[in-house]
C-alpha positions as CSV (number, residue, x, y, z in Angstrom):
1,X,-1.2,23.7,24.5
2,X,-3.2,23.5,28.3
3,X,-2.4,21.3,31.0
4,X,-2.3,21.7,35.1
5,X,-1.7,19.9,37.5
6,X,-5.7,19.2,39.2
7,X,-7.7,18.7,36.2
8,X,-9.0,15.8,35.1
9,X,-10.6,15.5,32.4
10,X,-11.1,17.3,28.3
11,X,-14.8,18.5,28.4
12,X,-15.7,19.0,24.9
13,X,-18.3,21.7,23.9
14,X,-18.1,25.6,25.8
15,X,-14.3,26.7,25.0
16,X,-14.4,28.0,29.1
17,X,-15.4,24.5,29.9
18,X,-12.7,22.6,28.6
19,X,-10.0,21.1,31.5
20,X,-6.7,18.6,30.6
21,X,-5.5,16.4,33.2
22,X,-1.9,16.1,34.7
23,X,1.0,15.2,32.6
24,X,-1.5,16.0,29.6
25,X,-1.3,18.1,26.7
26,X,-3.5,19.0,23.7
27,X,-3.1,21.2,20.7
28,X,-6.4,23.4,20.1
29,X,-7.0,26.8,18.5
30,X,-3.6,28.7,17.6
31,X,-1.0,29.7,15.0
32,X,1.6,28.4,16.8
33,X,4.5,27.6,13.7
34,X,6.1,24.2,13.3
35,X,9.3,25.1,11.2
36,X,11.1,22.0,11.3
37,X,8.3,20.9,8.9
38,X,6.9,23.8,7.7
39,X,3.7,23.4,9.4
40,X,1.0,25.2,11.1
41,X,-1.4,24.3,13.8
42,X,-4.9,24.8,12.5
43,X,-6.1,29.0,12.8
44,X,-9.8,27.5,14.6
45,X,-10.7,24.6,16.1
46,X,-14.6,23.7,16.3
47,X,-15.9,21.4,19.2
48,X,-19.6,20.3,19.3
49,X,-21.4,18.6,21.7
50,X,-20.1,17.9,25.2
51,X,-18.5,14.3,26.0
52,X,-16.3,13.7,28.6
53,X,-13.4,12.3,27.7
54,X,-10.5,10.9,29.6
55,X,-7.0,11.9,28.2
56,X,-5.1,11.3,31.7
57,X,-2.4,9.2,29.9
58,X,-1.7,11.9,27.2
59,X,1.8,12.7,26.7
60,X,2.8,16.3,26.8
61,X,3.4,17.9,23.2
62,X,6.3,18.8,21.8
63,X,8.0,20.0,18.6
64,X,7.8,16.9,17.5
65,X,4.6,15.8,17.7
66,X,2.4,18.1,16.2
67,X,-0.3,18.4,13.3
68,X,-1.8,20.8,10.5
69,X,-4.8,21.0,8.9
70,X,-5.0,22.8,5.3
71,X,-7.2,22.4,2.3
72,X,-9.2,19.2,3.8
73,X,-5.5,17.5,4.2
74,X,-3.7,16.9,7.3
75,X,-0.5,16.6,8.0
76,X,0.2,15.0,11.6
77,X,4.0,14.0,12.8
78,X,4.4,10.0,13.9
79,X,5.6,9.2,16.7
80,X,6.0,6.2,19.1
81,X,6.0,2.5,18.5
82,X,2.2,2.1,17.6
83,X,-0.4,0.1,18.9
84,X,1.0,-2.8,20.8
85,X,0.6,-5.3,24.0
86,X,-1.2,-3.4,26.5
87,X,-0.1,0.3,26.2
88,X,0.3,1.8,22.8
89,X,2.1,5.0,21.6
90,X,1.4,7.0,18.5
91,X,0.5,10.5,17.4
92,X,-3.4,10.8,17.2
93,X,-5.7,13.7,16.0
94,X,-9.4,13.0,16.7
95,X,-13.0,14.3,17.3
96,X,-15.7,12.3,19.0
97,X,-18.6,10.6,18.7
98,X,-21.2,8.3,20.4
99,X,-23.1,6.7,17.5
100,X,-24.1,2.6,17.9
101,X,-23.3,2.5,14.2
102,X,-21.3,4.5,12.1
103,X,-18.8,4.0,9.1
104,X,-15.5,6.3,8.8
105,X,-12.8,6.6,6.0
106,X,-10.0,8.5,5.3
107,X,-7.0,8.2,2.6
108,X,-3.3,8.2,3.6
109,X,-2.0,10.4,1.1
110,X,2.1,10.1,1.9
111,X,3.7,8.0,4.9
112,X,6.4,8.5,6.5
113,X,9.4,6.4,6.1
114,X,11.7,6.3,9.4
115,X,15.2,4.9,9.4
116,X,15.9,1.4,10.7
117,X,13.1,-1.3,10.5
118,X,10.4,0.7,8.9
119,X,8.0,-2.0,7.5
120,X,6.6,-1.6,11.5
121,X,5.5,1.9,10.9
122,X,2.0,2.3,10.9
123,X,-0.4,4.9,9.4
124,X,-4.7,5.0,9.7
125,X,-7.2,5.3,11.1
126,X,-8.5,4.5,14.9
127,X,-11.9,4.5,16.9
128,X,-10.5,4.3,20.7
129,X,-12.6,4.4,24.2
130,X,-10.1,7.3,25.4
131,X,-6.7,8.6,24.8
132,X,-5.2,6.2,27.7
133,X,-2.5,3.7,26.4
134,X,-4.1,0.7,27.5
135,X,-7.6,1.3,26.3
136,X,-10.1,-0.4,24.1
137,X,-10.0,0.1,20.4
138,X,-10.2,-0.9,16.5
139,X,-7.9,0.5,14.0
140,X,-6.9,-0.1,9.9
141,X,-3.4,0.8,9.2
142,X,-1.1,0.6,6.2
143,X,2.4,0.3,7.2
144,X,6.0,0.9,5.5
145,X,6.3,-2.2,3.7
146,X,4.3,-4.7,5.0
147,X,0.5,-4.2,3.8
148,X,-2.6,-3.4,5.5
149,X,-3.7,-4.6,9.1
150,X,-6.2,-4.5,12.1
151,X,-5.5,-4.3,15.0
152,X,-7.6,-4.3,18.2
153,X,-7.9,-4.2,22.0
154,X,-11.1,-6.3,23.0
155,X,-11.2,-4.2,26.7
156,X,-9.2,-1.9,28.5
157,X,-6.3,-3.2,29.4
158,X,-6.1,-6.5,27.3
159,X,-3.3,-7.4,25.0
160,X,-3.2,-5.8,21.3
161,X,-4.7,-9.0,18.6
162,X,-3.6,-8.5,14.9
163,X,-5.4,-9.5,11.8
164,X,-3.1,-9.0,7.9
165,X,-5.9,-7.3,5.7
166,X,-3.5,-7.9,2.9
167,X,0.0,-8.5,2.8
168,X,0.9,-7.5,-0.5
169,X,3.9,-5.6,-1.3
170,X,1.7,-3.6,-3.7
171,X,-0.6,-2.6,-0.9
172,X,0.7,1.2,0.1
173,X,0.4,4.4,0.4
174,X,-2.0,6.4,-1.3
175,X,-5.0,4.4,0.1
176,X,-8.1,4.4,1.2
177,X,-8.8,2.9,5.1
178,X,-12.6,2.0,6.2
179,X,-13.9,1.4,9.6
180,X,-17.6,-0.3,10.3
181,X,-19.2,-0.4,13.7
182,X,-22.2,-1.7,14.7
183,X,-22.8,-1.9,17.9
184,X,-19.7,-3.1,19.5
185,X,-18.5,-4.8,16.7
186,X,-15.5,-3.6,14.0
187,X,-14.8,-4.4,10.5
188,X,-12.2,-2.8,8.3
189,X,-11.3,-3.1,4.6
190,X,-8.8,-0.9,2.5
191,X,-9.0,0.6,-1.3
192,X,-7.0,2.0,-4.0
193,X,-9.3,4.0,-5.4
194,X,-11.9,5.3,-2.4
195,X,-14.4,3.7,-4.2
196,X,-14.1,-0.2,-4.5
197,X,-13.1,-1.5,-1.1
198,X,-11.6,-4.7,-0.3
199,X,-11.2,-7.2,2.1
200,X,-13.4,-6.8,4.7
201,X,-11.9,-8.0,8.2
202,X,-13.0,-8.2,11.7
203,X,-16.7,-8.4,13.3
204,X,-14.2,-8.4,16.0
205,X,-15.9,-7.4,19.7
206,X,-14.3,-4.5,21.3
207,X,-16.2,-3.3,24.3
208,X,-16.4,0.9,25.3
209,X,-16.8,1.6,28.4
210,X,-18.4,5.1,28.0
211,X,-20.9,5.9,24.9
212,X,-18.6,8.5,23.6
213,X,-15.8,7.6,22.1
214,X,-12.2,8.7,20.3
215,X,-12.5,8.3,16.2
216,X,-8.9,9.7,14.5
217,X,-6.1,9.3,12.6
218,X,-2.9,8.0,14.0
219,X,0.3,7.7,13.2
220,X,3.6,5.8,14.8
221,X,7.2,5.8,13.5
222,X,8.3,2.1,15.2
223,X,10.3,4.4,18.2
224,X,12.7,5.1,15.4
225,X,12.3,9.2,15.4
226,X,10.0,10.6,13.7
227,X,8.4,11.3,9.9
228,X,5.2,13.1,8.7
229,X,2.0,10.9,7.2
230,X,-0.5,13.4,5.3
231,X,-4.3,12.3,5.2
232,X,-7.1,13.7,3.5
233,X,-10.7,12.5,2.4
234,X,-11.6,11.9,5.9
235,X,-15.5,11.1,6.1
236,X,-18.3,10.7,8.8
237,X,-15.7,12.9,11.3
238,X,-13.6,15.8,11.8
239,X,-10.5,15.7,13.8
240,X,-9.9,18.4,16.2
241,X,-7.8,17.7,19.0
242,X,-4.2,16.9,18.7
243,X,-2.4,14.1,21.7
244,X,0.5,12.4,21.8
245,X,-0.8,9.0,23.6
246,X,2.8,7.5,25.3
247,X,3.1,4.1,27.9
248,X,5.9,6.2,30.0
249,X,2.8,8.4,31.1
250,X,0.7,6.1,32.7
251,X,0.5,2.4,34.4
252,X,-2.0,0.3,32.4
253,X,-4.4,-2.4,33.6
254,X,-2.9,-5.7,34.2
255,X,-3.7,-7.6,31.0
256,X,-6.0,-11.4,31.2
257,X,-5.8,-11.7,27.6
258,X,-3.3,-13.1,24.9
259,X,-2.1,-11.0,22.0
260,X,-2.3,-12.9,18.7
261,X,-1.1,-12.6,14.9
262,X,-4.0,-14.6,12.9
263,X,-3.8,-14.8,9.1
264,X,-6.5,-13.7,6.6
């Protein structure tokens, strides 16, 4: 775990060039033992490239929001009440990337079930400008009970829009999530077996501000404590850097736009 007050920003690439902001915290290479859920931080973490990314609205780590990485699975604790209005909080383990177009999957394997309304719990998979609360982003999730969605953040600092991928009660956990971009554009679709995917949703505009980019898996437990999701068969990244993004951290942009819940 790093942080300081001073620095500003994660530099990806030389290990001696990497610096957190304030208030920030990030999970990199250790053994450091969760045993409340009998998990281990990953032994290496590998960073290619360099990218500057801004993570000043990270929330510190703590024993609850941590994740592992074993046998191409990860296991990464939820936390926070998910994407939402105009600043989000959720557990997020990412790499980066700054391709125009680019497609990325992964499977949720197990999601976690938290106590109280639960069908607002939220498990996927999330392309995001940086790791402040009120950025830009696209994400798929499946949630505890109440199907698959997309969500999005058209600019920083604009209200969260919705979009039901499929409401069907069937619709959970173990399945496959899919995100498209081209250009600035997102679609999403879902599968149940990683092979046929349904539903495609979106060509939604969501404008970065910066060429590279956040693309992760996330996970948010409705502000009602905290569970474990497990993912594995993630494709065309690999996640490497453990944050906790949290609203109390930071004071997001003023929002212009109107959040909205559109069918599909």
């Amino acid at each position: 775990m790093l942080g300081g007050e001073g620095a500003q920003r994660l530099r990806f690439g030389r290990r001696d060039a990497m610096r957190l902001a304030a208030g920030s915290a990030v999970v990199v290479a250790g053994s450091a033992t969760l045993a409340a859920c009998g998990m281990t931080v990953p032994s290496a973490v590998q960073t290619t490239g360099v990218a500057t990314i801004n993570l000043k609205a990270a929330k510190p780590t703590n024993a609850k929001s941590m994740v592992s990485a074993r046998n191409g699975a990860y296991s990464l604790v939820a936390t926070g009440t998910g994407p939402q209005g105009t600043a989000d909080e959720f557990s997020y383990y990412f790499g980066t990337s700054n391709a125009a177009n680019a497609t990325w999957s992964c499977k949720v394997r197990t999601q976690a079930t938290v106590s109280g309304d639960g069908s607002k719990s939220k498990a996927g998979l999330m392309v995001r400008a940086s790791g402040d609360p009120a950025a830009a982003f696209a994400t798929v999730v499946i949630t505890d009970g109440n199907g698959a969605k997309f969500y999005w953040r058209p600019k920083d600092g604009a209200a969260v829009e919705a979009w039901p991928i499929d409401i069907a009660l069937g619709v959970k956990a173990p399945i496959w999530l899919q995100i498209e971009k081209k250009g600035d554009k997102f679609t999403v679709a879902y599968s149940q077996t990683g092979k046929t995917w349904h539903n495609h949703t979106g060509n939604q505009r969501v404008t970065f501000t910066k060429p590279e980019y956040l693309v992760g898996l996330l996970g948010s437990a409705n502000g009602n404590g905290s569970g474990v999701d497990v993912f594995s068969h993630v494709t065309g990244f690999k996640p490497t850097t453990f944050v906790e993004v949290s609203k109390a951290s930071a004071s997001p942009k003023k929002s212009t736009g109107k959040s909205s819940s559109k069918k599909g």
